[in-house]
C-alpha positions as MATLAB code, in Angstrom:
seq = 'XXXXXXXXXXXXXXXXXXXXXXXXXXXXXXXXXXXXXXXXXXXXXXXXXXXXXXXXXXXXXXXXXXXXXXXXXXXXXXXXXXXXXXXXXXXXXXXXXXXXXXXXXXXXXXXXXXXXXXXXXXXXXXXXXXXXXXXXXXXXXXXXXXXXXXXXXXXXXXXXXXXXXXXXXXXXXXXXXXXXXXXXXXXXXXXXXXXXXXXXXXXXXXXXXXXXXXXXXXXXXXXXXXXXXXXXXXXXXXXXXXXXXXXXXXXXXXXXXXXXXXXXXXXXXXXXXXXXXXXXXXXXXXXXXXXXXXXXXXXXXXXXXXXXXXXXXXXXXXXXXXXXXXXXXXXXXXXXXXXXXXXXXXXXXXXXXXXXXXXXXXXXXXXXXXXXXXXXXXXXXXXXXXXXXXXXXXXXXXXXXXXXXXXXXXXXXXXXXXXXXXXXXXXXXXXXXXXXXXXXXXXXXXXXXXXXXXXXXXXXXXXXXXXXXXXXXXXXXXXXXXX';
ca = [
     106.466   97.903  168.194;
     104.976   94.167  168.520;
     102.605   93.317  166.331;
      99.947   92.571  169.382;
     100.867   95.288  171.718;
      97.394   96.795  172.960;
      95.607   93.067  172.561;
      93.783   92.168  175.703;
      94.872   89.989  177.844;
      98.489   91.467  177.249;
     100.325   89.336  178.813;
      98.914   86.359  176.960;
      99.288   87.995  173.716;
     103.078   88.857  174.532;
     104.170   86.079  175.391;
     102.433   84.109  172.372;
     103.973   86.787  170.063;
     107.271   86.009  171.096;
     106.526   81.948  170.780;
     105.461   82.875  167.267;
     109.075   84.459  166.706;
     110.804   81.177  167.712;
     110.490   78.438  164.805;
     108.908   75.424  166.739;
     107.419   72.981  164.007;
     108.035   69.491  165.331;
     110.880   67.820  165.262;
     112.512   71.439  165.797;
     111.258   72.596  169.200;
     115.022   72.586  170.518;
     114.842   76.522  171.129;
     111.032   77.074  172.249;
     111.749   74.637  175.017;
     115.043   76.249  176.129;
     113.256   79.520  176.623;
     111.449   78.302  178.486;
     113.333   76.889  180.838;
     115.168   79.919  180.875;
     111.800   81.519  181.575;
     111.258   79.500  184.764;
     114.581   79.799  185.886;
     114.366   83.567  185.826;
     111.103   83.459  188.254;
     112.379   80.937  190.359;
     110.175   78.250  189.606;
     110.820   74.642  189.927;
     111.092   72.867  186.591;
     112.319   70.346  184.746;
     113.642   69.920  181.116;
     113.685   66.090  180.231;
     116.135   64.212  177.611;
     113.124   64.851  174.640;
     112.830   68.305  175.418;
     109.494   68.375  177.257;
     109.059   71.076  180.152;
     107.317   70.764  183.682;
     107.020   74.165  185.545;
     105.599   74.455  189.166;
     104.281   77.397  191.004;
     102.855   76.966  194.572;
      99.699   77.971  195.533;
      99.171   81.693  196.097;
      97.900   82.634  199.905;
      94.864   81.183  200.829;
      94.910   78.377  198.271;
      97.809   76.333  200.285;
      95.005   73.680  200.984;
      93.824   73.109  197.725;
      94.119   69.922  195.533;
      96.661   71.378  192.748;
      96.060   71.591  189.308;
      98.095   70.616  186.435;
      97.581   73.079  183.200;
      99.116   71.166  180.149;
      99.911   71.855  176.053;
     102.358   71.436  173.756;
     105.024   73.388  172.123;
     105.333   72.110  168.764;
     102.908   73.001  165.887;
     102.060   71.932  162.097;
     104.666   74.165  160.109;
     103.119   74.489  156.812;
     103.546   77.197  154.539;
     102.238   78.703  150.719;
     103.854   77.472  147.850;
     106.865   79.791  147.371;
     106.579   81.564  150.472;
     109.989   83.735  151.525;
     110.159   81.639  154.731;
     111.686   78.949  156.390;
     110.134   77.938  158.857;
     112.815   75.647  160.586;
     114.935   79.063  161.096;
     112.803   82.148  160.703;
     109.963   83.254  163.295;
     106.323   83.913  161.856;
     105.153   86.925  160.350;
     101.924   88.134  162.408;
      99.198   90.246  161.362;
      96.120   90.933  162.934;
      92.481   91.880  160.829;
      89.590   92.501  162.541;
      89.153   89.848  165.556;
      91.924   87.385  163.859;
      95.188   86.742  164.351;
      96.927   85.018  161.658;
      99.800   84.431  159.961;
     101.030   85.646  156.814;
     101.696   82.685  154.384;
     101.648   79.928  157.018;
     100.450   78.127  160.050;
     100.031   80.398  163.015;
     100.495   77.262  165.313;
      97.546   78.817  167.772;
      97.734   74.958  168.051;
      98.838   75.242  171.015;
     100.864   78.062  170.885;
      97.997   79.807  172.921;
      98.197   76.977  175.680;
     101.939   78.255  175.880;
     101.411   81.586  176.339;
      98.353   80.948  178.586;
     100.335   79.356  181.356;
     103.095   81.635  180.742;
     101.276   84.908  181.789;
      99.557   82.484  185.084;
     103.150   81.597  185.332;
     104.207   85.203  185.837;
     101.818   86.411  187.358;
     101.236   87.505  191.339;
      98.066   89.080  191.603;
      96.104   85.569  190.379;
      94.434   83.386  192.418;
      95.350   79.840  192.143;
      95.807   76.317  193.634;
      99.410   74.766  193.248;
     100.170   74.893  189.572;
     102.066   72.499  187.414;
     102.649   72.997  184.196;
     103.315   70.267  181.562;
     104.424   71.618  178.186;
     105.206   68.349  175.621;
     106.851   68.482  172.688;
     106.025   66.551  169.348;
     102.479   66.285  169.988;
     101.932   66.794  166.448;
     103.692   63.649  164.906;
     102.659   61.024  167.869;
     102.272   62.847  170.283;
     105.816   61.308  171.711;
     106.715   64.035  174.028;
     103.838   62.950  176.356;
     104.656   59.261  175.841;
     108.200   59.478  177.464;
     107.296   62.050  180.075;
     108.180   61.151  183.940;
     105.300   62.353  185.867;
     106.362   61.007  189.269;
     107.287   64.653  190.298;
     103.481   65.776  189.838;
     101.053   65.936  192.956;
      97.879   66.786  190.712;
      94.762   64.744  190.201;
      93.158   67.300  188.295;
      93.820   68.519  184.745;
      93.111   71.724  182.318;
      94.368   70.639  178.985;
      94.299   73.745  176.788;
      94.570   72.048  173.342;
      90.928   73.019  171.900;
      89.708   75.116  169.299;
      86.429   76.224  169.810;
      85.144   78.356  172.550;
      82.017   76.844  174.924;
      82.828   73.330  174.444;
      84.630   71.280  177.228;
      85.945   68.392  175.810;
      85.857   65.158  178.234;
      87.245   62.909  175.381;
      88.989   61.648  172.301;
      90.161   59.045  170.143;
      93.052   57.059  170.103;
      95.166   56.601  167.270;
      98.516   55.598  165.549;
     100.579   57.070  162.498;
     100.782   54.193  159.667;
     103.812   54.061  157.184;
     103.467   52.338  153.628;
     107.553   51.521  151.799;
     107.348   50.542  148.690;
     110.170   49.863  146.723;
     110.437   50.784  143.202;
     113.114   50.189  140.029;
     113.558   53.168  137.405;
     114.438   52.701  133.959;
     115.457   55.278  131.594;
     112.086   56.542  129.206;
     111.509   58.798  126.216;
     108.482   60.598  125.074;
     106.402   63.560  126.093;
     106.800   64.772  129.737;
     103.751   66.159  131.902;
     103.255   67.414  135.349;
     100.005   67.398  136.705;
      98.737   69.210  139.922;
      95.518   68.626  142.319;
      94.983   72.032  143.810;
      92.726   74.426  145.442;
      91.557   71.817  148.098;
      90.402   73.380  151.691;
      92.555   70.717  153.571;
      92.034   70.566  157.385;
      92.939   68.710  160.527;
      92.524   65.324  159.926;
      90.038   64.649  163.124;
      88.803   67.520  163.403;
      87.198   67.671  159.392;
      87.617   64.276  158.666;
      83.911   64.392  158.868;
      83.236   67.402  156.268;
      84.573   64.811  153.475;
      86.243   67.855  151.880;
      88.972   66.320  148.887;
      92.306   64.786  149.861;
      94.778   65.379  146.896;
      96.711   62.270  147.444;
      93.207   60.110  147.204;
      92.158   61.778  144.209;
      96.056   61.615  142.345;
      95.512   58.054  142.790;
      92.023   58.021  141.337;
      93.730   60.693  138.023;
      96.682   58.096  137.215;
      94.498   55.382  138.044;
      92.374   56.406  134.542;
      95.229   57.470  132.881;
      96.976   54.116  133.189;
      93.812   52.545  132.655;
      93.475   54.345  129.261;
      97.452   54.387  127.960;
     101.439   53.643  128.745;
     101.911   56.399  130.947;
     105.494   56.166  133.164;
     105.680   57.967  136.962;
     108.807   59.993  137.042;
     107.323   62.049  140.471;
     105.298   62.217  142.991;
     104.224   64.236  145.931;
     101.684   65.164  148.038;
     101.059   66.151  151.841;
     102.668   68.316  154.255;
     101.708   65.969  157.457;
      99.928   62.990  158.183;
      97.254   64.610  160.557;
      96.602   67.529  157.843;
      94.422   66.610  154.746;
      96.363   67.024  152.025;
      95.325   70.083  149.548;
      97.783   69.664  147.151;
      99.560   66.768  145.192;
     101.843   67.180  142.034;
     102.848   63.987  139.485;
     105.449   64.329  136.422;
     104.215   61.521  133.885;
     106.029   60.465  130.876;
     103.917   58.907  127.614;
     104.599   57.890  124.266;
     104.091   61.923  122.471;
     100.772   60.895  120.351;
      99.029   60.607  123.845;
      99.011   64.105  124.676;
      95.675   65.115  123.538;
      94.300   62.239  124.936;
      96.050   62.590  128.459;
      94.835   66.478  128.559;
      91.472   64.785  127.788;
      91.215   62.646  129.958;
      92.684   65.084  133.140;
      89.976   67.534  132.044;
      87.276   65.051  131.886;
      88.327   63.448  135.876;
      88.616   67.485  136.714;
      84.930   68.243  135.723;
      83.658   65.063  137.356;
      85.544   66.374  140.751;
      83.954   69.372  140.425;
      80.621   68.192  140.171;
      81.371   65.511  143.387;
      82.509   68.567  145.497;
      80.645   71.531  144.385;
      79.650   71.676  148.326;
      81.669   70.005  150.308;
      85.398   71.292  148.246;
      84.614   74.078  145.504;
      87.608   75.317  144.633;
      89.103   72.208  143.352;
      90.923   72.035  140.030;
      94.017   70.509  137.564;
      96.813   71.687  136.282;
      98.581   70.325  133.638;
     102.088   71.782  132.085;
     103.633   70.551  129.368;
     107.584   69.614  130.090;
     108.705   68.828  126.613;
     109.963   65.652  125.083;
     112.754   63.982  126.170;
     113.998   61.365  128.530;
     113.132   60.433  131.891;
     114.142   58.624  134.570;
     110.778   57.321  135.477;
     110.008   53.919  137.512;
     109.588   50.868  135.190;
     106.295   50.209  133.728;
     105.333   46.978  136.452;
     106.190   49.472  139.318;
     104.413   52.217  137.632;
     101.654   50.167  137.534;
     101.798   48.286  141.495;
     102.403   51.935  142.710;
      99.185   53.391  141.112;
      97.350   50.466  141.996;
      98.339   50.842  146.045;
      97.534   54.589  145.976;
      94.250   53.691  144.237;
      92.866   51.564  146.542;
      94.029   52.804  149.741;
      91.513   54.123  151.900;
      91.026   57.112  153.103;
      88.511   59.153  155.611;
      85.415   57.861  157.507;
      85.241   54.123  158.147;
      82.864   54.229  160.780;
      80.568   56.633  163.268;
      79.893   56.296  166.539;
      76.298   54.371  167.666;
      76.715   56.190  171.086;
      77.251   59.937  170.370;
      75.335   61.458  167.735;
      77.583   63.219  164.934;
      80.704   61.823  166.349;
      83.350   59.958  164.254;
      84.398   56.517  165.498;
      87.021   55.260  163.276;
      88.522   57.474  160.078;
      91.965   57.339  158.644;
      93.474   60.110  156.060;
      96.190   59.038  153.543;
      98.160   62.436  155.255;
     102.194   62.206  152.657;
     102.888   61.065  149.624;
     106.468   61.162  148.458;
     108.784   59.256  145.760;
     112.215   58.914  146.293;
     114.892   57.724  143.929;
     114.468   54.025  144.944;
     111.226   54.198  147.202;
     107.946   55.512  147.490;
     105.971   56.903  151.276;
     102.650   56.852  151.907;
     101.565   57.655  155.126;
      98.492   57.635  157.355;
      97.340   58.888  160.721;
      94.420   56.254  161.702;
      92.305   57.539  164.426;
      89.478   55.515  166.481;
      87.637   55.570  169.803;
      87.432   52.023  170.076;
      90.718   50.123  170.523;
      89.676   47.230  168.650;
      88.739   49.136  165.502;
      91.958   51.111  165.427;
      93.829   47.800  166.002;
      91.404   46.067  162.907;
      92.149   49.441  160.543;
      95.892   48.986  161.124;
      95.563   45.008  160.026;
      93.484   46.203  157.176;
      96.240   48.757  156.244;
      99.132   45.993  156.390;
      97.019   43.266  154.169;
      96.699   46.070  151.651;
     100.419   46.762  151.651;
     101.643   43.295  151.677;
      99.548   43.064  148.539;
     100.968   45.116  146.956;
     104.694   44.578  148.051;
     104.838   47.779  150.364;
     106.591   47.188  153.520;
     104.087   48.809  157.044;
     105.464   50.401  160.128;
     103.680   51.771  162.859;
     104.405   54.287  164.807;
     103.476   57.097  167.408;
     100.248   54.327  168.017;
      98.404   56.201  171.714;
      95.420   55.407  173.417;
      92.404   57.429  173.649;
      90.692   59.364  176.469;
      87.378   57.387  177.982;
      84.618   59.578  179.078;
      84.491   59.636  182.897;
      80.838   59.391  184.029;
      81.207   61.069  187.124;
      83.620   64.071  187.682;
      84.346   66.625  189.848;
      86.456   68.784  188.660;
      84.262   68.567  185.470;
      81.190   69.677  187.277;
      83.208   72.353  188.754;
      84.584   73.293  185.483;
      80.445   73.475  184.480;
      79.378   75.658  187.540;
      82.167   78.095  186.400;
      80.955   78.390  183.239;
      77.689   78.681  183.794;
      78.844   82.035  186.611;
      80.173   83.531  183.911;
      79.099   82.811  180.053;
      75.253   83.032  181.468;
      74.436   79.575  179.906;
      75.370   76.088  179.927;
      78.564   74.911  178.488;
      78.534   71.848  175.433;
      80.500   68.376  176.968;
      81.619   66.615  174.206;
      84.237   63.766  173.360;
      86.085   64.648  169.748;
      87.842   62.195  167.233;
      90.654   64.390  167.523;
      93.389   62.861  169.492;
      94.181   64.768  172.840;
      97.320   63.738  175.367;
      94.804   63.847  178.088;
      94.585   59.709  177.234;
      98.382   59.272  177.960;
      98.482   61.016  180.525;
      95.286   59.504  182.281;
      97.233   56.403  181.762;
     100.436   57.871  183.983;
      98.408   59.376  186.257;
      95.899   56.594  188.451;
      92.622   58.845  188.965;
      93.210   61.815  186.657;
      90.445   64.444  186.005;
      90.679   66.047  182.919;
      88.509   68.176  180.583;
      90.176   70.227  177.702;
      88.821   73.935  176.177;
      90.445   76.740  174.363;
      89.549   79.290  172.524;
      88.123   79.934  169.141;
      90.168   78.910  165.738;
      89.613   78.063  162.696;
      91.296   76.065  159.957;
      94.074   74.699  162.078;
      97.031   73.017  160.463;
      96.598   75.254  157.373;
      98.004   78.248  155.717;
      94.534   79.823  156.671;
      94.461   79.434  160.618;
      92.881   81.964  162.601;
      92.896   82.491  166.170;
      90.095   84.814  167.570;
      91.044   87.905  169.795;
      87.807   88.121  171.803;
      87.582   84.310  172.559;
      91.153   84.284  173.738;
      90.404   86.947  176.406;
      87.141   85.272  177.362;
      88.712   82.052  177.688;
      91.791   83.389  179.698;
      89.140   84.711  182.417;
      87.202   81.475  182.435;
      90.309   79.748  183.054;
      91.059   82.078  186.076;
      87.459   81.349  187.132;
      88.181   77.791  187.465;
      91.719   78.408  189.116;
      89.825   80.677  191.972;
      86.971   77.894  192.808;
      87.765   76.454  195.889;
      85.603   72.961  196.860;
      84.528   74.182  200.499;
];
């Protein structure tokens, strides 16, 4: 028996439980998007299955609809595959475990990908359904939205009639999103030179951070465990000859980090001092984020004496330096929408290799010009310091359309059925609503979706009820016709 037989609507729930039994992190969507090909195939549908894996389905109107503007329904297939430290998974080969308390579906040690596994399985059940009302349907499902959001960059469009599009990429039930921020993933290379060491050996661990999507909470100012390693070996350098052997921190760029780990090497007679001193940063930590990040705290284990292969003392020292004064989180908020982020960036991956170390960044603004200035900041910073910049996945936002149609019409529907007025908001989340407003001359968009919390993280929830409500609204808007 499936873990969410009985769930309401069932044919949503279905199909999302059998998306959560396919591994589909980015970069590893290969299989999700072949069964769904295979899916479209099997009803007959036209569809299309491009060189990067993204998927276009098309269902024509049901009877009485024929003369109806279409309407393109679009998500993506990949999601942020994180998991607990330890967990038995892996989640480039093994499907998700699903459990279900109360009004939640989660996962049990990892991401549940309801981001945007529920936009899947949403257009799926429209998909195979023949008792729904509906214009012409096509369906976009991109991959890699995730990372860059590159599926939707190198999609062909020119098959697509519609003017008019339901992006199903939110999280939070009532709101219609009518648009977002651009942004751009930013990658720091710094080269390094190792040198043989002896002494005392430490490793040191930031933990118990909330973490979150990095637009989404960027505004909460919860910790980010990369920022505040850089600010711990930033003191302990300051304070003694201390030697990086590791580092790591980060699962993705667009997550903020809740964990980062460092093995140090120092002359033995420093260890009381260095336990001091980690203690001392940890209490001051927990005073900065008794609100916004409680459950913050250090770890410190003792590896022995002995030698290590740790980076040379003026690398040691360049390395902490660039770590220490990269920025990180709010830059600026918008003078336009109250509460809104403009311009943030979150220092997402930190990683040392044997002759390099990664930092990386997802930069996010709704103003062109500030992302672009951020970016320049970013690379001044690096050439500083000797790092090396790339940047990659850079999209543009999603401009709020003054006057809209379909959005209005998305608002009367609402209002027929919720009782109330819906909230229209833009985000500083980044949507692919702006790239493909860009492909498409004239395109309507607003985006919803249906309740969940702590996306990206080992603690996402998707609600029950606000799925079902959400799937009727959504056939509300499909059975509006404009005369």
């Amino acid at each position: 028996m499936a873990v969410l037989d009985g769930l309401k609507p069932e044919k949503v729930f279905r199909y999302f439980e059998e998306i959560c039994g396919i591994p589909h992190g980015s970069g590893n969507v290969d299989k999700l998007s072949d069964y769904l090909m295979d899916f479209a195939k099997e009803r007959g549908l036209a569809c299309i299955q491009d060189e990067w894996k993204n998927v276009i389905m098309i269902k024509e109107a049901s009877q009485g609809y024929e003369e109806e503007a279409p309407i393109i329904l679009q998500g993506h297939m990949d999601m942020v595959a994180v998991k607990k430290p330890g967990a038995p998974i892996n989640m480039s080969e093994d499907g998700l475990r699903l459990a279900v308390e109360g009004d939640d579906i989660f996962a049990k040690d990892t991401s549940l990908g309801g981001d945007d596994g529920i936009a899947v399985a949403y257009a799926m059940a429209l998909l195979d359904a023949d008792d729904i009302a509906h214009p012409r349907l096509e369906v976009i499902i991109t991959v890699d939205e995730e990372v860059g959001m590159d599926g939707a960059r190198e999609l062909d469009v020119s098959m697509l009639k519609g003017k008019r599009m339901l992006n199903l990429d939110s999280e939070e039930e009532g709101i219609l999103l009518a648009g977002c921020a651009g942004g751009a993933r930013v990658d720091w290379t710094f080269p390094v030179c190792r040198e043989e060491k002896r002494g005392s050996r430490y490793k040191i661990s930031v933990k118990g951070l909330q973490g979150g999507h990095s637009g989404a909470e960027i505004d909460k100012e919860r910790g980010n465990a990369n920022v505040l390693m850089g600010r711990l070996l930033y003191r302990l350098h300051k304070e003694m000859a201390v030697y990086v052997e590791e580092l790591e921190g980060g699962l993705a760029d667009n997550a903020i980090p809740r964990e980062a780990d460092a093995v140090l090497l120092t002359e033995t007679e420093n260890g009381k001092e260095l336990k001091d001193i980690v203690k001392a940063v940890e209490a001051e930590w927990k005073q900065e984020l008794q609100t916004k990040d409680p459950g913050i705290f250090c770890e410190i284990e003792e590896l022995g004496d002995g030698k290590g292969n740790c980076l040379d003392g003026r690398d040691t020292g360049r390395l902490i330096g660039l770590l220490f004064a990269a920025p990180n989180g709010v830059q600026a908020m918008s003078a336009d929408i109250d509460g809104l982020v403009e311009t943030s960036l979150n220092l997402g991956i930190l990683s040392l290799g044997k002759d390099k170390a990664m930092i990386q960044f997802s930069v996010r603004s709704s103003l062109e010009s500030a992302k672009r200035a951020l970016i320049e900041k970013l690379e001044n910073i690096a050439a500083m310091a000797g790092a090396a910049q790339e940047v990659r996945g850079d999209y543009p936002g999603w401009a709020y359309r003054k006057e809209s149609p379909f959005r209005d019409m998305a608002v009367e529907a609402f209002r027929d059925l919720y009782g109330k007025e819906p909230e229209i908001q833009a985000i500083h989340a980044g949507l692919e609503c702006g790239i493909l407003s860009s492909k498409i001359p004239g395109l309507e968009c607003i985006s919803i979706g249906p309740d969940m919390k702590n996306i990206h993280t080992t603690e996402e929830r998707l609600s029950i009820s606000s799925t079902e409500r959400v799937w009727n609204y959504v056939l509300e808007i499909l059975k509006r016709k404009k005369s």
